[in-house]
N, C-alpha and C positions, 0 to 999 in steps of 0.2 A: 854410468857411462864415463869410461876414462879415455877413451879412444878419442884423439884430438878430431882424426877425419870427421868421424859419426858427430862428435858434440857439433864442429863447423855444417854439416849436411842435415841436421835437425835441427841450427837455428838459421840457417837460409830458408828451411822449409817454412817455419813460422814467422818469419821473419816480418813478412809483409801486416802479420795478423796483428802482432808486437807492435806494428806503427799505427797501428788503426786503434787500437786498444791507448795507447799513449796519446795518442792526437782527441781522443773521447773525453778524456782529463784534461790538459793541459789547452785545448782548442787549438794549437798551431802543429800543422804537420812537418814543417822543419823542425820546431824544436825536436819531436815526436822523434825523427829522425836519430837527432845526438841523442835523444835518451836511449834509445833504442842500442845505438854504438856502444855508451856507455856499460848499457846492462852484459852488451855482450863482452867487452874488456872484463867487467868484475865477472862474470860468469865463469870465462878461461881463467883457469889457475897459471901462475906464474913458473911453479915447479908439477910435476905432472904425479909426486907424493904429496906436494902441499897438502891438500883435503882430501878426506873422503870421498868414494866417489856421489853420487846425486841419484835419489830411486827416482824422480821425476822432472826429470829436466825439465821440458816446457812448462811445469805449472812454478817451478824454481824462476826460469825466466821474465814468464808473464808479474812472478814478487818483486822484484828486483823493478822491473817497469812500473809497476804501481809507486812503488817506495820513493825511487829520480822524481817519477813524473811529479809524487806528491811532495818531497823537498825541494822541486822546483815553485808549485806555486804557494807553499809556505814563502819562499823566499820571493816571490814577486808581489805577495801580499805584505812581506814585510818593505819592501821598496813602497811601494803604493803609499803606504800609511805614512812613512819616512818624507816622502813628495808630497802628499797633503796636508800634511803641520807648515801654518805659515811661520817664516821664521820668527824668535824667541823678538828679536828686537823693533817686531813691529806689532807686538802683539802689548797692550795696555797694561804699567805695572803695576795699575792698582785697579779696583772695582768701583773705583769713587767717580762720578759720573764727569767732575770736574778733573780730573784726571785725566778721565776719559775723553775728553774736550779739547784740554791741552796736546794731547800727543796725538788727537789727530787730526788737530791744524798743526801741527810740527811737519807732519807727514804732509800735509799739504802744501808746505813752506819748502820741503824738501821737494814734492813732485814739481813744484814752480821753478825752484832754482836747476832741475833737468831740464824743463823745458826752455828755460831761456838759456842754457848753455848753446855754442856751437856746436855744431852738429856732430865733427870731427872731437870732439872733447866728449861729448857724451857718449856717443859710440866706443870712443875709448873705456872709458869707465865701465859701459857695460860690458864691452869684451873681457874685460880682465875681472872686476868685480863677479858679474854673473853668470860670465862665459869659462873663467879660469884661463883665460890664453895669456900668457908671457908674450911680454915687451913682442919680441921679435915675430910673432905671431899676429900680434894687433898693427904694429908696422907693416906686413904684408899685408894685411886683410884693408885696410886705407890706405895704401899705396904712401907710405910716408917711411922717412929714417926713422932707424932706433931711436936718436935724439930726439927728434920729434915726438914719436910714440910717446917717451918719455913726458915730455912737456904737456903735451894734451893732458894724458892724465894724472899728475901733477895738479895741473891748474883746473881739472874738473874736484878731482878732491879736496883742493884749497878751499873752491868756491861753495861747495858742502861744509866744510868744516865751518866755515864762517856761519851759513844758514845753523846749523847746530848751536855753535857758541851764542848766538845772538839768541835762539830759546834757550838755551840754559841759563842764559844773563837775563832774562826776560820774565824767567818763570817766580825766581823766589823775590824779584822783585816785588811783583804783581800780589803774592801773595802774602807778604810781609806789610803792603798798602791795606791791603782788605782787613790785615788782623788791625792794625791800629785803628779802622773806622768802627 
C-alpha cells in the first residue's frame, strides 16, 4: 500500500483500535493517544520511494504500537528506579554499625538545624536545593528581591555548613578519645 490516501483511510479506520490496544500496555489513554500519533508519523514514509511498499499494514501498525508503548514503560521503569534510590549522600559510608550511628545523628543535626531555620531561609534552600529554581524564581515564589532571595539562602547554607563542620570536627575527635582509652 503506497497510496498516501488509502494508508491515511486505513489508519483512521483502525485508529481507535490502536488507542485501546496502546492504553492495555501503558494504562494511560492520553499517552495511548501520542503513541498512537507517533506510530503513525514512523509509519508514513518521508519520500513516497523511501521503502518498500507494507503487505500488511494494520498488523505493521499495531508493531510499531507495541514497540513506543513498550520503550515507553522500559523508560518510566527506568525513572521509577532513578526516583527510588535515596541519594548517595545520605545513604551510610560504611556497614560498621557505629558508623552507622554517627551519620544518622548528623542527619538529625542537619533536620534540626532546618527546622529551627526561618521559615523564609528554608523555603529558600528548599526551592533551589530540591526544587532547582534559580534566584529569580525563589524571589517570585516569596515575594522578596533578588537580593534578598540571595541572602536567605546564603545564610540557610551557612547555617548547614556549620552544622556539618561541627560533625566533621566532632567525629575524629571522638574517636581518637575511644582509641587511647
Amino acid at each position: 500500500m503506497t497510496d498516501p490516501a488509502a494508508q491515511l483511510h486505513m489508519f483512521l479506520a483502525v485508529r481507535r483500535e490502536l488507542v485501546t490496544y496502546a492504553a492495555k500496555i501503558i494504562g494511560d489513554r492520553t499517552q495511548a493517544e501520542d503513541i498512537v500519533q507517533e506510530a503513525w508519523i514512523r509509519f508514513t514514509p518521508q519520500q513516497s520511494n523511501a521503502r518498500p511498499a507494507v503487505e500488511q499494514p494494520v498488523a505493521y501498525l499495531y508493531r510499531i504500537v507495541r514497540n513506543l508503548a513498550l520503550d515507553l514503560m522500559r523508560s518510566r521503569s527506568r525513572e521509577h528506579e532513578h526516583q527510588a534510590a535515596p541519594p548517595v549522600w545520605l545513604l551510610p559510608a560504611a556497614s560498621d554499625p557505629a558508623d552507622t550511628c554517627q551519620h544518622t545523628m548528623a542527619l538529625e543535626r542537619l533536620f534540626a538545624a532546618l527546622d529551627a531555620m526561618p521559615e523564609n531561609s528554608r523555603r529558600a534552600l528548599e526551592l533551589h536545593r530540591f526544587g532547582g529554581c534559580t534566584l529569580a524564581e525563589i524571589s517570585r515564589q516569596l515575594g522578596v528581591s533578588l537580593t534578598t532571595a540571595h541572602r536567605l539562602l546564603r545564610e540557610a547554607l551557612v547555617e548547614l555548613a556549620k552544622v556539618v563542620d561541627e560533625t566533621d570536627y566532632a567525629e575524629p575527635d571522638n574517636k581518637e578519645a575511644s582509641r587511647e582509652h
